[in-house]
DODREN-601370 format. One record per residue: x, y, z of N, C-alpha, C, O in turn; residue number from 1. Coordinates in steps of 0.001 Angstrom, whole numbers, always signed. Layout:
<recs>
n_xx|n_yy|n_zz|ca_xx|ca_yy|ca_zz|c_xx|c_yy|c_zz|o_xx|o_yy|o_zz|i
X|Y|Z|X|Y|Z|X|Y|Z|X|Y|Z|NUM;
...
</recs>
This chain:
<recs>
n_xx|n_yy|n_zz|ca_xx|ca_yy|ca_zz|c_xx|c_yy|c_zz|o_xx|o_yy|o_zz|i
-82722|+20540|+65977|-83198|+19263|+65509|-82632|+18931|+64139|-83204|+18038|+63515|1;
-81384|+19644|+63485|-80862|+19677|+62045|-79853|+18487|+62602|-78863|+18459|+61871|2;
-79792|+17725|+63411|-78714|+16888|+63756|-78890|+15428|+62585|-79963|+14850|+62407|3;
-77864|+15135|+62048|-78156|+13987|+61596|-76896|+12586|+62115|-75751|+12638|+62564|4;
-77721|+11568|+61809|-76976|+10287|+62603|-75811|+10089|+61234|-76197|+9779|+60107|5;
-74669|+10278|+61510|-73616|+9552|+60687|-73016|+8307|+61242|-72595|+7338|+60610|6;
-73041|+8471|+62347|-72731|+6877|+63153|-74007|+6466|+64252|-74632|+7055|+65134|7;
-73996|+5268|+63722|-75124|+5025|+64687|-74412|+4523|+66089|-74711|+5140|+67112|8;
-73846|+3853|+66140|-73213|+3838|+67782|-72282|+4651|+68127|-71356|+5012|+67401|9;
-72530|+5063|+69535|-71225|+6323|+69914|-70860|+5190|+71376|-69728|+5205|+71859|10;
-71670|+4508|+71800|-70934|+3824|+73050|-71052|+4555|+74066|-70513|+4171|+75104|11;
-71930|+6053|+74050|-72100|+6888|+74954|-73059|+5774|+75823|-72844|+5868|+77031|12;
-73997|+4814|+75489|-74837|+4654|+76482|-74707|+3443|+76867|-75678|+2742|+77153|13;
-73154|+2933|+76939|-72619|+1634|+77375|-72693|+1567|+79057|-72662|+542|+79738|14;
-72801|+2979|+79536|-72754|+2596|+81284|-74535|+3093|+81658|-74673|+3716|+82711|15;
-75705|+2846|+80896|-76921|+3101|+81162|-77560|+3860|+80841|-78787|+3880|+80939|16;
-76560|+5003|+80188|-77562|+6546|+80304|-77831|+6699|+78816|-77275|+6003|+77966|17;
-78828|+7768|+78522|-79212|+8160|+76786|-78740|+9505|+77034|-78388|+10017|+78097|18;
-78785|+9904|+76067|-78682|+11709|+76106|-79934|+12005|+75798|-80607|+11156|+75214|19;
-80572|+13460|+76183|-81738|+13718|+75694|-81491|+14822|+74786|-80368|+15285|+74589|20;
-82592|+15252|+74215|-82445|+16739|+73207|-81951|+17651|+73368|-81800|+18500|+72489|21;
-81537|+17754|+74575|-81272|+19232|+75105|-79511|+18943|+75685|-78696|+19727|+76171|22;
-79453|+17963|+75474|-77826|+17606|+75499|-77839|+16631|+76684|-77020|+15755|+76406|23;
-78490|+16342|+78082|-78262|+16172|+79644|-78658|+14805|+79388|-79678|+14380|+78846|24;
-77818|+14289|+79801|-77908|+12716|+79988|-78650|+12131|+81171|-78473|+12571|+82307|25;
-79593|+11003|+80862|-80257|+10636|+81880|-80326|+8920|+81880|-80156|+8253|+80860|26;
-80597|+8370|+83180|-80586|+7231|+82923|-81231|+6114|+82068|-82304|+6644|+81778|27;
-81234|+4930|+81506|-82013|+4401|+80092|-83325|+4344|+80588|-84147|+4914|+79871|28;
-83761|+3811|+81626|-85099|+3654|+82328|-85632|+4089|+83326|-86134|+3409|+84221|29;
-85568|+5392|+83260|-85836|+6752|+83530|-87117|+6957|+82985|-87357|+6676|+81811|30;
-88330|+7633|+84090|-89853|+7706|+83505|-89973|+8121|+82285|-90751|+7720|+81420|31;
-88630|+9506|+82196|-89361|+10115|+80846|-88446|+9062|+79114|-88773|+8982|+77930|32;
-87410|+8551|+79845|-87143|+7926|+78659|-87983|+6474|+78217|-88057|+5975|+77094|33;
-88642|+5939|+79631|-89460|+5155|+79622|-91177|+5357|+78693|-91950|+4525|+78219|34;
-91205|+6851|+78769|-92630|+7828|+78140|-92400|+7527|+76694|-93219|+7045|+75911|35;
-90850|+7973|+76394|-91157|+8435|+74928|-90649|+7011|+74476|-91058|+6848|+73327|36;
-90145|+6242|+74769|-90192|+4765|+74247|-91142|+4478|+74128|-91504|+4393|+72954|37;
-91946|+4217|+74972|-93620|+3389|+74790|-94303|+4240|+73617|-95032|+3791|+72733|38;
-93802|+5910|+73858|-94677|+6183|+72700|-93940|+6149|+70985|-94504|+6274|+69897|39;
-92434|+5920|+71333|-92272|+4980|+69986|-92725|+3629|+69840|-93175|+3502|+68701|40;
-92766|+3069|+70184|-93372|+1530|+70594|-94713|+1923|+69903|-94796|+1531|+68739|41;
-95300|+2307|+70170|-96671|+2386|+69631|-96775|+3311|+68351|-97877|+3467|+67826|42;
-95279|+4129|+67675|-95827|+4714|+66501|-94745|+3430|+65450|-94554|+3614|+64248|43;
-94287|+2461|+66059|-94035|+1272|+65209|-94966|+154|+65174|-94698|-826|+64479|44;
-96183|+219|+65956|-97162|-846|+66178|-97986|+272|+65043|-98246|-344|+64009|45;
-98303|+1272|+65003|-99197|+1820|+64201|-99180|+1979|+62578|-100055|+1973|+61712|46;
-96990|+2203|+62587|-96934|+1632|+61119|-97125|+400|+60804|-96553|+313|+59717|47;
-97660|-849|+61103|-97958|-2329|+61021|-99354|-2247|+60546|-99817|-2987|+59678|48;
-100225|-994|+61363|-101518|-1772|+61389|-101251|-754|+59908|-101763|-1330|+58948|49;
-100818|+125|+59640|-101160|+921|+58228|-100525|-204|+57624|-100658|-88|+56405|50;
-99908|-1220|+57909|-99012|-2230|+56691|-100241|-3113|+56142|-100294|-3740|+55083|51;
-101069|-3010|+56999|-102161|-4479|+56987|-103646|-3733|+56400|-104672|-4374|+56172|52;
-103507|-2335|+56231|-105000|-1974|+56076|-104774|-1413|+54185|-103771|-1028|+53584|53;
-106219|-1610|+53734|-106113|-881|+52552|-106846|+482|+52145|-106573|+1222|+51200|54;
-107868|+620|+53130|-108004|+1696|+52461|-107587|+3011|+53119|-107478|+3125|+54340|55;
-107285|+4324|+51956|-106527|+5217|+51901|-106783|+5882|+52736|-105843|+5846|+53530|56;
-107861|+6791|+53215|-108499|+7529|+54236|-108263|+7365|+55857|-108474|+8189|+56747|57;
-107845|+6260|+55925|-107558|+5490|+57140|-106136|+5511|+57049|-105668|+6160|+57984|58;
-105420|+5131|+56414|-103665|+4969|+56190|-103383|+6238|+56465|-102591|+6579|+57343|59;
-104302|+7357|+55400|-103834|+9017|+55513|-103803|+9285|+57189|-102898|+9875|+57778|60;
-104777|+8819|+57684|-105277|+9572|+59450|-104003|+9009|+60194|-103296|+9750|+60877|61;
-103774|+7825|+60050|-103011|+6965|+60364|-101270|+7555|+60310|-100346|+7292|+61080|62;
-101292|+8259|+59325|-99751|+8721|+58690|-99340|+9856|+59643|-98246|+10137|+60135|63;
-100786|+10528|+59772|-100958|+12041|+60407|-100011|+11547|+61793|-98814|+11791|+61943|64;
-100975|+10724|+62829|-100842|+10337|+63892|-99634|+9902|+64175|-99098|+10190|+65246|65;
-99088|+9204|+63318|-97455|+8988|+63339|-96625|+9996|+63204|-95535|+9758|+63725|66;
-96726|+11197|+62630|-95800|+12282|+62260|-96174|+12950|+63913|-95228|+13290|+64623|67;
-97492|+13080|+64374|-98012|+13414|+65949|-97096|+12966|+66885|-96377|+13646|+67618|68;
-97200|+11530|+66779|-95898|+10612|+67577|-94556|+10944|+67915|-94089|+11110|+69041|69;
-93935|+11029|+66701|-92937|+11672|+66508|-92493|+12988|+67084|-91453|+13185|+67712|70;
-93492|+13919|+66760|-93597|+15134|+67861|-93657|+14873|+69314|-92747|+15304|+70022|71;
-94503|+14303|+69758|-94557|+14177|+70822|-94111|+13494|+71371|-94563|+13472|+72515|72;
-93056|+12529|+71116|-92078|+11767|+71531|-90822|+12591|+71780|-90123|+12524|+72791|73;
-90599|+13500|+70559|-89271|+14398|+70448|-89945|+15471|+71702|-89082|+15597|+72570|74;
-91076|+16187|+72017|-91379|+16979|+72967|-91005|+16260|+74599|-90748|+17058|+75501|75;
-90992|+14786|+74900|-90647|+14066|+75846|-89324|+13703|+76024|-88787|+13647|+77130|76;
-88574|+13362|+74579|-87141|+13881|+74557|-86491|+15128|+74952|-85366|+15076|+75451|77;
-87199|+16460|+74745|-86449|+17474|+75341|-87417|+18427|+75853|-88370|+19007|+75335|78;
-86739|+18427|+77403|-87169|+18695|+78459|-87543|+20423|+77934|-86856|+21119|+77186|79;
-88940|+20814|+78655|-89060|+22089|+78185|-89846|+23070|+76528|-90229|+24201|+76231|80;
-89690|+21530|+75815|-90015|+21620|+74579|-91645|+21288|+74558|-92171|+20491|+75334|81;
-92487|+22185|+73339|-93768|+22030|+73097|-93939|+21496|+72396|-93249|+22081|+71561|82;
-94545|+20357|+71668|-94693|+20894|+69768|-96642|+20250|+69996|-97544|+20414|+69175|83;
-96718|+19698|+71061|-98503|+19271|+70963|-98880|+20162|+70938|-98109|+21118|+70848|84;
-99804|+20296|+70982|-101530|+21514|+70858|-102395|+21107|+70975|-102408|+19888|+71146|85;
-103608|+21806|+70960|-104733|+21557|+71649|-105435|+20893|+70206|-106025|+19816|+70126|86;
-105212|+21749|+69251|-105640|+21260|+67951|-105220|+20058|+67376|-105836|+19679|+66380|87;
-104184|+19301|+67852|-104126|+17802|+67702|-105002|+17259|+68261|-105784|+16647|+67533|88;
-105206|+17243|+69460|-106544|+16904|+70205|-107788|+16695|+69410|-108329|+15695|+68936|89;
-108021|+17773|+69421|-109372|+18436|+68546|-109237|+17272|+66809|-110107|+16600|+66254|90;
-108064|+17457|+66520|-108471|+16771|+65254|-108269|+15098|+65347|-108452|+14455|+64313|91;
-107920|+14447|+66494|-108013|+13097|+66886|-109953|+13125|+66895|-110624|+12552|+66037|92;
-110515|+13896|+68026|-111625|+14093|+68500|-112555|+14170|+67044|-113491|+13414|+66786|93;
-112217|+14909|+66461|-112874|+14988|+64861|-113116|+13494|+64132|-114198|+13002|+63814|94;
-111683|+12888|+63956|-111590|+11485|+63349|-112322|+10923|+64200|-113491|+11229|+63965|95;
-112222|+10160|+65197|-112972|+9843|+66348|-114181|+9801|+66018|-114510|+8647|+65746|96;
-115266|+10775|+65884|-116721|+11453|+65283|-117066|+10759|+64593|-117983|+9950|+64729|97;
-116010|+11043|+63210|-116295|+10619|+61790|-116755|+9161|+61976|-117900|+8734|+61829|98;
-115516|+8395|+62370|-115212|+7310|+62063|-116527|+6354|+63146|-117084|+5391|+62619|99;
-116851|+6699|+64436|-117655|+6428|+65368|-119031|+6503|+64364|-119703|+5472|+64360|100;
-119487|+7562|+63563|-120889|+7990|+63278|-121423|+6620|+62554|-122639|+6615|+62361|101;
-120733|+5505|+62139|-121026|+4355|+61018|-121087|+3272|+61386|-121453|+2320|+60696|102;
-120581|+3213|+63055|-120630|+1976|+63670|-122001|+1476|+64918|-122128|+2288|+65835|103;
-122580|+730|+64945|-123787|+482|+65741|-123297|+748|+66833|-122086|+884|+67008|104;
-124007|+839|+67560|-124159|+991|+69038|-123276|-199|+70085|-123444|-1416|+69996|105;
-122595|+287|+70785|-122132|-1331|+71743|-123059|-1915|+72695|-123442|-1278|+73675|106;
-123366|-2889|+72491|-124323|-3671|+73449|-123281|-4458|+74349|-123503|-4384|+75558|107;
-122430|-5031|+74043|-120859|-6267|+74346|-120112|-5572|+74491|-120110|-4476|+73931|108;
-118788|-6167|+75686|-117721|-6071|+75129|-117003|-6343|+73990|-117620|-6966|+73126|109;
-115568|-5964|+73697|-114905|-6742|+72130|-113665|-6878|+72697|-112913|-6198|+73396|110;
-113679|-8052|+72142|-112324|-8929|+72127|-111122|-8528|+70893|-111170|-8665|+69670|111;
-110207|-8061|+71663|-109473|-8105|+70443|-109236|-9077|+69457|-108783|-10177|+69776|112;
-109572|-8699|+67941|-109392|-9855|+66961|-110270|-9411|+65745|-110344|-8261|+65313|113;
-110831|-10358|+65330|-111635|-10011|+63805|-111178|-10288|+62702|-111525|-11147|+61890|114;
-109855|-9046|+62660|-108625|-9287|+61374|-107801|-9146|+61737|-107743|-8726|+62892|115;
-106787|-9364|+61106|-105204|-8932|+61361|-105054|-7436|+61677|-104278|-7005|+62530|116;
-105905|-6644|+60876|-105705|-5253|+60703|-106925|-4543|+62584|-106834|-3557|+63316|117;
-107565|-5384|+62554|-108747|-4910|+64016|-107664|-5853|+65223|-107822|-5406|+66359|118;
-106851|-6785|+65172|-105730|-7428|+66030|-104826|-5895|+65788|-104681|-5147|+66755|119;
-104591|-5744|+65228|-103234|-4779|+65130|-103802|-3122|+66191|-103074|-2570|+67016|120;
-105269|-2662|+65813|-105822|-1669|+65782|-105700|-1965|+67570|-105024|-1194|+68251|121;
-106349|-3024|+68138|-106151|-3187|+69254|-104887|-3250|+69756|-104752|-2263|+70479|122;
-104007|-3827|+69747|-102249|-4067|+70120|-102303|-2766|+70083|-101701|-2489|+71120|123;
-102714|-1419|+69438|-101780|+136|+69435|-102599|+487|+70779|-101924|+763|+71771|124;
-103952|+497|+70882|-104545|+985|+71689|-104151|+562|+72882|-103836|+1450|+73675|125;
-104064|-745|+73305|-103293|-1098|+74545|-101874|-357|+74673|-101610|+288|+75689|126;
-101088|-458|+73743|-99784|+558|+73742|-99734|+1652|+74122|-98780|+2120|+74744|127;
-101097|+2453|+73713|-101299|+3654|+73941|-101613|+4029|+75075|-101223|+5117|+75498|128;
-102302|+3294|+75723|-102873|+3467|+77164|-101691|+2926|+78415|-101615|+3133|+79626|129;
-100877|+2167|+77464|-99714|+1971|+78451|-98467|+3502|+78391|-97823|+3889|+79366|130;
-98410|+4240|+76721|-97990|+4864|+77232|-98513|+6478|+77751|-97700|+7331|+78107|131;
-99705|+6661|+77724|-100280|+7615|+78334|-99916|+7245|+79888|-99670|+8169|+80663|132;
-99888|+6084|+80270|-99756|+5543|+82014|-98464|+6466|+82396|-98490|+7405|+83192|133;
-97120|+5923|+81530|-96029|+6397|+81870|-96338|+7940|+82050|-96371|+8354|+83208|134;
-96623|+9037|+80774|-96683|+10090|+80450|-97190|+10827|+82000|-96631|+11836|+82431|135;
-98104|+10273|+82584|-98799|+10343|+83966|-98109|+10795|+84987|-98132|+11755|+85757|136;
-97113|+9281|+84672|-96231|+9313|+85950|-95224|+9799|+86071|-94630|+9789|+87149|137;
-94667|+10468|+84786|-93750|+11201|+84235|-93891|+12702|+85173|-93157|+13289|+85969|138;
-95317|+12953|+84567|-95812|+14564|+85214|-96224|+14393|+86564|-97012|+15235|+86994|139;
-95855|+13475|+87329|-96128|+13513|+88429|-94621|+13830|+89274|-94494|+14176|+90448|140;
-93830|+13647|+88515|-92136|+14034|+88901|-91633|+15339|+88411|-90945|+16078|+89114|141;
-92058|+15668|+86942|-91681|+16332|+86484|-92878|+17252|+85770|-94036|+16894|+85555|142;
-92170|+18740|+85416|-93144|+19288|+84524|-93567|+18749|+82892|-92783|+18940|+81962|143;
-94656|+18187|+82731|-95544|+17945|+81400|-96346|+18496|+80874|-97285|+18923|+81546|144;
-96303|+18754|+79201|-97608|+19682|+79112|-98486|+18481|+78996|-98290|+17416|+78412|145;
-99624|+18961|+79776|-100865|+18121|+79600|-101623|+17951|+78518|-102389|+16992|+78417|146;
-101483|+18897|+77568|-101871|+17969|+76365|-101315|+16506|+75955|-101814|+15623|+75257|147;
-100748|+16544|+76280|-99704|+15441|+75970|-100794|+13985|+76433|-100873|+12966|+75748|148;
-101543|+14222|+77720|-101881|+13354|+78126|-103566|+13179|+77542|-104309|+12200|+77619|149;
-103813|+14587|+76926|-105368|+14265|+76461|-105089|+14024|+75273|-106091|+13868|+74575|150;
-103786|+13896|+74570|-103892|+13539|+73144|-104004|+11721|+73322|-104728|+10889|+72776|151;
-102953|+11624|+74317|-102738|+10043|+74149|-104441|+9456|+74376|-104829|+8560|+73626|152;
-105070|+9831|+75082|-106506|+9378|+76068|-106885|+9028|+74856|-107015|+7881|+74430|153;
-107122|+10361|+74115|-108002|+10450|+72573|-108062|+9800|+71550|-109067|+9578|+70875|154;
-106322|+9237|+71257|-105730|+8562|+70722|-106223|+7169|+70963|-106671|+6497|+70034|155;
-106142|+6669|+72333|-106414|+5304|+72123|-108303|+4844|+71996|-108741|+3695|+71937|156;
-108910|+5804|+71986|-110496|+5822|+72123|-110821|+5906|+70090|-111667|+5519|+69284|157;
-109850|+6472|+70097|-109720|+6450|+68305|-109261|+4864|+67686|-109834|+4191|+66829|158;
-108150|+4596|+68383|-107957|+2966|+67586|-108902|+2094|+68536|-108745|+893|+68317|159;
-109575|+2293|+69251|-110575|+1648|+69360|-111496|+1445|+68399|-111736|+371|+67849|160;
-111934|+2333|+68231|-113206|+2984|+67149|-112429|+2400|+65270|-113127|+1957|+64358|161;
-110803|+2617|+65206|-110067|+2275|+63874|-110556|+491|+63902|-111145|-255|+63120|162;
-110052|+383|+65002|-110593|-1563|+65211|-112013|-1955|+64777|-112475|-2582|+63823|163;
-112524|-1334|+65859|-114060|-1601|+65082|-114284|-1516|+63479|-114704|-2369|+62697|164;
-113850|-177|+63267|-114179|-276|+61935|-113354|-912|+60909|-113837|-734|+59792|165;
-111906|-1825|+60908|-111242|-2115|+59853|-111931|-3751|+60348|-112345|-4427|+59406|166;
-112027|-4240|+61472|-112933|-5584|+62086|-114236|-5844|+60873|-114384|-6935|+60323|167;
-115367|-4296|+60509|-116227|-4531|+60140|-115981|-4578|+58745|-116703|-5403|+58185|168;
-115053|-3854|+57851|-114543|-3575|+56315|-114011|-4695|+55960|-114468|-5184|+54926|169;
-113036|-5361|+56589|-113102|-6640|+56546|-114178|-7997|+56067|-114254|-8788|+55127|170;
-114828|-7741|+57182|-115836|-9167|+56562|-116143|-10122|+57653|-117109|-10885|+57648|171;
-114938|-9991|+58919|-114840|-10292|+59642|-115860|-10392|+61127|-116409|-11240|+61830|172;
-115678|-8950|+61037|-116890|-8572|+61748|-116154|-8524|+63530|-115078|-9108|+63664|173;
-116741|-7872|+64722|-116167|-7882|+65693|-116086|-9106|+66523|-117093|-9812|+66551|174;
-115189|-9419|+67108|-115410|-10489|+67964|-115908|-10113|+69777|-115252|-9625|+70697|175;
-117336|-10602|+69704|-118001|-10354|+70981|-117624|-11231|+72606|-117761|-12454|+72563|176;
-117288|-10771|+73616|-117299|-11458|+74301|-118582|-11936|+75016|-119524|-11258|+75425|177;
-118379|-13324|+75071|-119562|-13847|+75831|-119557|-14434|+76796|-119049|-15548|+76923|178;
-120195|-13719|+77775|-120268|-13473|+79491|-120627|-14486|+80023|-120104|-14918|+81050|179;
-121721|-15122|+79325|-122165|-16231|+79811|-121850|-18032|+78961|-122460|-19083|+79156|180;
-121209|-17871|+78456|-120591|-18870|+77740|-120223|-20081|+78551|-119755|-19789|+79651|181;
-120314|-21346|+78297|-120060|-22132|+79400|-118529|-22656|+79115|-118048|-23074|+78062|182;
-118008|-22516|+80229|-116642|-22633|+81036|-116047|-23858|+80998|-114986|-24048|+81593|183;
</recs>
């Protein structure tokens, strides 16, 4: 992984294919290159919502989860490779706790919205659950470690919970859907 980019185009992937980590070229939209896209996709939606939030404690968790990304994107890049754990899990599940223990109870659904920063918190979580989908269908072809797939789960049950709470720090407050609202 000491490789560094001195040229950014090589023109290698002018007839479809990427290379992966391990050298073997595969096609561009290919499940697993399809996996670890979505899950870059979502660790560039996550640096946004850290662009839009201020406080530190949240940016820090936030920073973590992106360096996570990164791992586990590069672990979907090369075939065979570990770098998740169970203890990423565990410390999503922790934040999760924390951050859950301050917020009322759900009576409603929530609409994505509130703030820019509870809009953003939502946009990752949908990302996330789109790319846990791939990650799925990935290991349904191929061998995956399954952490992989309880981190993402965890992950998006967390920017759920980040939404709620940057929605409420705000001022904003959540936006409720209403079921019975006239049409």
């Amino acid at each position: 992984m000491g490789n560094r980019l001195s040229k950014i185009y090589t023109r290698t992937g002018d007839d479809g294919t990427t290379g992966l980590g391990d050298g073997s070229r595969t096609q561009k939209d290919s499940l697993r290159v399809e996996a670890y896209g979505t899950v870059d996709e979502l660790n560039s939606t996550i640096g946004m919502l850290i662009a839009t939030i201020d406080e530190s404690t949240l940016s820090s968790m936030l920073l973590d989860i992106q360096h996570d990304l990164f791992d586990l994107g590069g672990e979907l890049c090369i075939p065979d490779m570990s770098l998740i754990k169970e203890h990423h899990t565990a410390r999503i599940e922790k934040e999760l706790d924390r951050l859950n223990e301050d917020l009322p109870a759900l009576k409603d659904f929530i609409l994505p919205g509130g703030s820019l920063a509870a809009a953003q918190a939502h946009l990752a979580r949908t990302i996330c659950r789109r790319a846990e989908r791939r990650v799925i269908s990935l290991a349904r072809q191929e061998p995956v470690n399954d952490v992989l797939i309880h981190y993402l789960n965890r992950l998006s049950d967390l920017l759920f919970v980040v939404a709620r709470t940057v929605a409420r720090q705000s001022g904003a407050g959540e936006v409720l859907w209403e079921h019975e609202r006239d049409r």
